[in-house]
N, C-alpha and C positions, 0 to 999 in steps of 0.2 A: 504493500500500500504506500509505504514513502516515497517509492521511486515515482508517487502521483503527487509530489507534496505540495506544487505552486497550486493547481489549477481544485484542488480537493479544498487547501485550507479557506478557494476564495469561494467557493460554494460553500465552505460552513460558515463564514463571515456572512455571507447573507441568509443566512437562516437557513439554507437547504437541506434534506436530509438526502442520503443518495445509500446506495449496496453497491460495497466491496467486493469483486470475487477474487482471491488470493490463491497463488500457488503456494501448496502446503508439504507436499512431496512431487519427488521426480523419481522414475525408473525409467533405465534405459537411456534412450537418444529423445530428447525434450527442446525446442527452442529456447523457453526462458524455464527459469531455476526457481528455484523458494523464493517467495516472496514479491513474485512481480505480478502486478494487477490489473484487472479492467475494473471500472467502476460506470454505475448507469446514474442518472440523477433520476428524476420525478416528471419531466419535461422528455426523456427516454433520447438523451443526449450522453454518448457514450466516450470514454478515454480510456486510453492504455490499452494494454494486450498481453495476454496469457501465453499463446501458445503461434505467434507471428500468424495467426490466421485461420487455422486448423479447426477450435473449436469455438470463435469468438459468437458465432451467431447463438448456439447453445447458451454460452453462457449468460447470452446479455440476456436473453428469455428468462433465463435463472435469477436473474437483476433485477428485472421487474416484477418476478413474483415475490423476494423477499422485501421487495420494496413495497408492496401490495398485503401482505399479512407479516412482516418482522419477522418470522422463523427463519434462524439461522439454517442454512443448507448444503451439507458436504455430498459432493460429487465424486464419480473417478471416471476419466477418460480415455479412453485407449485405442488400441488400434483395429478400427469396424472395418472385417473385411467384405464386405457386402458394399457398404455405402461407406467407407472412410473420409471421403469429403464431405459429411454430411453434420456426423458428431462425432469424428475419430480424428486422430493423429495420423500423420500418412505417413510422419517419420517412423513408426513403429513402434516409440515408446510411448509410456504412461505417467499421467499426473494426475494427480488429485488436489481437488479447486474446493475451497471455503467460499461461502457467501453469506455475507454479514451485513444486516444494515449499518450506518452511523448518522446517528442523532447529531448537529451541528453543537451539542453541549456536555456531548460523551468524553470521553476518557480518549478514547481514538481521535475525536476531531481534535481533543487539545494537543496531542502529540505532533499533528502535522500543524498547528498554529508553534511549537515547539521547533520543528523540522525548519520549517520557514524562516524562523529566526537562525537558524544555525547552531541551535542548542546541542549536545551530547546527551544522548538516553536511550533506553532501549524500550522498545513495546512486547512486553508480553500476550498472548492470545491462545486461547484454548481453541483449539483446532480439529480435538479428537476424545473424546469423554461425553460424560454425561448431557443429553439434551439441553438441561436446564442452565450449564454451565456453557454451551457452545458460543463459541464467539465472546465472551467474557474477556477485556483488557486490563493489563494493569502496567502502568508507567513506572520505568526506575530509571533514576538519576544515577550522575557518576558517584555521590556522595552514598549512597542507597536508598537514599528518601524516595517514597515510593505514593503513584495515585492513585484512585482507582480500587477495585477488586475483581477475585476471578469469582465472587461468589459463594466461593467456599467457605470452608474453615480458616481461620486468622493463619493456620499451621500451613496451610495452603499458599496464603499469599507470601509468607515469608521466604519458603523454600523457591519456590517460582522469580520471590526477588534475589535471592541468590543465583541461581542459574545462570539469572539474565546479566545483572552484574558480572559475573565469569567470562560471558558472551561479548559485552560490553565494553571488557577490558582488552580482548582479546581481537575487539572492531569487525569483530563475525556474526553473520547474520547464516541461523540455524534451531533447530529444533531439539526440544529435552522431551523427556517422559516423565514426569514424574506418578508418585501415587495420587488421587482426589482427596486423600484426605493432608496431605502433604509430606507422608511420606515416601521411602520407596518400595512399600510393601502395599496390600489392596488393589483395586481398580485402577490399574493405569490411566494415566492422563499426559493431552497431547500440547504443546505451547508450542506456537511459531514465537521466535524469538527475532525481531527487526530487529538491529542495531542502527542508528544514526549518530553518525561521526564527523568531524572535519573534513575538509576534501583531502585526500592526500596531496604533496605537492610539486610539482615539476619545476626545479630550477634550471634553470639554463644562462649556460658561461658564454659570454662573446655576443654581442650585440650586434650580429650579423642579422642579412636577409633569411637565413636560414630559421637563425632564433625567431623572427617575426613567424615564418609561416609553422612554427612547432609550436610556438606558443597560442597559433589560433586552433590548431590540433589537440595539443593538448586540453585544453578549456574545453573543445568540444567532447573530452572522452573523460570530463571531469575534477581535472587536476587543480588547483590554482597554482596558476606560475606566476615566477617571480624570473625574472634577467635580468642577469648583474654581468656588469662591464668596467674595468677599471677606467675608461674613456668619456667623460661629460658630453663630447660633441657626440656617439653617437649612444651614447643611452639615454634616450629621454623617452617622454612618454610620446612623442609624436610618431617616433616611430615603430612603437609598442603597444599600441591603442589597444590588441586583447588580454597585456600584460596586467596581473592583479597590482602587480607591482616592480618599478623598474629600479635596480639600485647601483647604486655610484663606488664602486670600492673595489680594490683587488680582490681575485677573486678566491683565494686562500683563506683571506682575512673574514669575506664575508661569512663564508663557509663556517670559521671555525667558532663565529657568533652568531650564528642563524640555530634555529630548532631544527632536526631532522628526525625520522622515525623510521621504523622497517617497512613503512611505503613509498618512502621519496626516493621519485627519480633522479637523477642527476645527468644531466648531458652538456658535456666540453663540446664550443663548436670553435675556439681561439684557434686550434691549432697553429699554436705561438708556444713553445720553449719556455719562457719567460712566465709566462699566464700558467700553461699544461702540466709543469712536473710538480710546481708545489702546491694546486689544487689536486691534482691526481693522489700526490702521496698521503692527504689526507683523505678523499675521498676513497680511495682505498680500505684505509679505515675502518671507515662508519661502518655502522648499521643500517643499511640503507637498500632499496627495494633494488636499485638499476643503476650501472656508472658505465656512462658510454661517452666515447672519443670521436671526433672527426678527424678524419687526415689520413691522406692516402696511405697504400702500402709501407713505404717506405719514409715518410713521419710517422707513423705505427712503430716501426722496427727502433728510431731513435728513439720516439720516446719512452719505451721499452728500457732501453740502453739507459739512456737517461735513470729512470725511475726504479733500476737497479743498484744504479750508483748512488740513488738516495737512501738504499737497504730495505726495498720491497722483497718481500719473499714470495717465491712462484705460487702462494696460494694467494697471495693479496694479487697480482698480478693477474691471474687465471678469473678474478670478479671482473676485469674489465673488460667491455666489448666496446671492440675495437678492430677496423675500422666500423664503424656507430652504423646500426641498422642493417637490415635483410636483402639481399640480392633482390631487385624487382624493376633493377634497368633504369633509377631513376635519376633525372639529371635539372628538372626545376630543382625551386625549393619546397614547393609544395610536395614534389611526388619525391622527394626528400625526407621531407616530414611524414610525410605518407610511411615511409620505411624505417624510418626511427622508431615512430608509434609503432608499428607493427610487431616490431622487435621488443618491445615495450610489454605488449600485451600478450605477446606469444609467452614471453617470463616470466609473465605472473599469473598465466592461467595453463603454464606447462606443456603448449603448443609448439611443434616441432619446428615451425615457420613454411613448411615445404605445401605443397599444391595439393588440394583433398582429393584433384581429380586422380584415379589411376590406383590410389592409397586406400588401407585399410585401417588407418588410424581413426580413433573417435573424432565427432566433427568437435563436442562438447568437451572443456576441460574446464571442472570446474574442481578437481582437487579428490573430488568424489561424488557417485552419484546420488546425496541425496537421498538416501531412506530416512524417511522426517515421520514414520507414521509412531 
């Protein structure tokens, strides 16, 4: 549901009430994963998508009627070999859809007037248990203060706020079991757990045309970037206009006073010596999701050289890609940046980078498929 949060929180600002339908499990080959949603308003004005197309018209049918008597309605959807385009999956795999209305003064619309702000919290949701409990939210903060209830027993809400918090921490969006009465013994019960976090961040080195068109790439795949350039004339904001922020300082220096986490990307586009080895040898370092280089093969090889002489060891060495992005022929900046990101997103979702056509590899990597039941 959060990945609906501008266009949901302005419909509960004006009072509307709409149903959610949520992916809640995945099996097999699925287009989207836990937690991504269509939603219908009251006017039968529809956003988002479950399953890129497969079963949206079902659903939305399902949208209307919870929206028409409020019982919450879990579905599963799979592969109809008779009529598969009809209410089936044609990829062949399986998911299972929640559908929940929201009150414009529930527990759930405040999480996305939360979302909106840019808050950190996670949303809990009973997704699989008792009728009475189905579709039940309950909000927890980073601190563990918590909104909301699932309904249950107080022993209930507590354990559920620990979970989420675990999840929270961990900036993963996923499902627990716990028991209904709150603990881990009894009747099972099922929480989708959203997490809503900061954007993670893509910095980028050199104040080049390349950084412009990465940095409107990036933004578009979520990141907030920041480009930093030790050069006043060409870091400014005119010529950075999708940059959250453009900053003025060496680029070592800024690094080694900036925040970073195990999702920031980091991409060298200086390929300058001077700029390259003592940002490199710290970004080496870090804790950090991605560090990639520009610079042909043989700027590669020096700086290599280079950044051994500064006492890189072959496992710090072996973190950087280099030269930066995926074979795909490209020679703008755009289709540049096109190949950066790629290489970006093949990293952090365990994708090979190579061509699905011919191949037997998963299209989906999502780390795991998803048993959320």
């Amino acid at each position: 549901m959060l990945d609906l949060t501008d266009e949901l929180h302005r419909w509960a600002r004006r009072g509307r009430a709409f149903a959610v339908a949520t992916v809640v499990s995945v099996r097999g080959s699925a287009p989207r994963g836990p937690g991504a949603a269509l939603a219908v308003d009251h006017d039968g004005t529809a956003i988002g998508s479950i399953s890129g197309g497969c079963v949206e018209g079902a659903v939305y049918e399902l949208c209307r009627q919870v929206l028409r008597d409020g019982r919450p309605v879990r579905e599963t959807f799979g592969y109809a070999d008779e009529d598969a385009f009809a209410v089936g999956l044609t990829c062949g795999g399986e998911l299972e859809v929640l559908v929940a209305r929201v009150e414009p003064d529930d527990t759930a619309a405040h999480a996305l007037a939360l979302a909106a702000a840019g808050t950190t919290f996670a949303l809990a949701r009973v997704v699989d248990g008792p009728a009475e409990l189905l579709g039940r939210a309950l909000l927890v903060h980073p601190d563990r203060r918590r909104e909301g209830t699932l309904g249950g027993r107080p022993e209930l809400d507590a354990t559920a706020a620990a979970e989420a918090g675990a999840l929270l921490d961990a900036g993963r969006t996923d499902a627990v079991v716990v028991g209904a009465d709150g603990g881990r013994c009894g009747a099972p019960l099922t929480l989708l757990v959203e997490v809503r976090t900061s954007p993670p961040r893509l910095i980028v080195f050199g104040a080049v045309d390349f950084a412009a068109a990465l940095g409107r790439v990036g933004r578009f795949l979520g990141h907030r970037v920041t480009v930093c350039d030790a050069r006043p004339v060409f870091a400014t904001r005119a010529r950075f206009p999708d940059a959250d922020e453009v900053v003025v300082d060496w680029p070592h220096r800024y690094l080694a006073r900036t925040e970073v986490d195990a999702r920031t990307v980091l991409c060298v586009l200086t390929h300058d010596a001077k700029f390259d080895v003592p940002l490199l040898a710290l970004a080496l370092r870090l804790p950090v999701a991605y560090v990639g280089a520009m610079g042909s093969r043989r700027t590669h090889e020096d700086r290599e050289r280079r950044l051994r002489s500064a006492g890189l060891t072959d496992g710090e060495l072996a973190r950087l890609h280099s030269p930066i992005g995926l074979d795909i022929g490209a020679r703008t900046p755009e289709e540049t940046a096109v190949s950066i990101a790629a290489e970006i997103v093949a990293r952090r979702r365990g994708g090979s980078g190579a061509p699905l056509t011919g191949t037997h590899t998963p299209i989906h990597h999502d780390g795991r498929t998803a048993a959320l039941r």
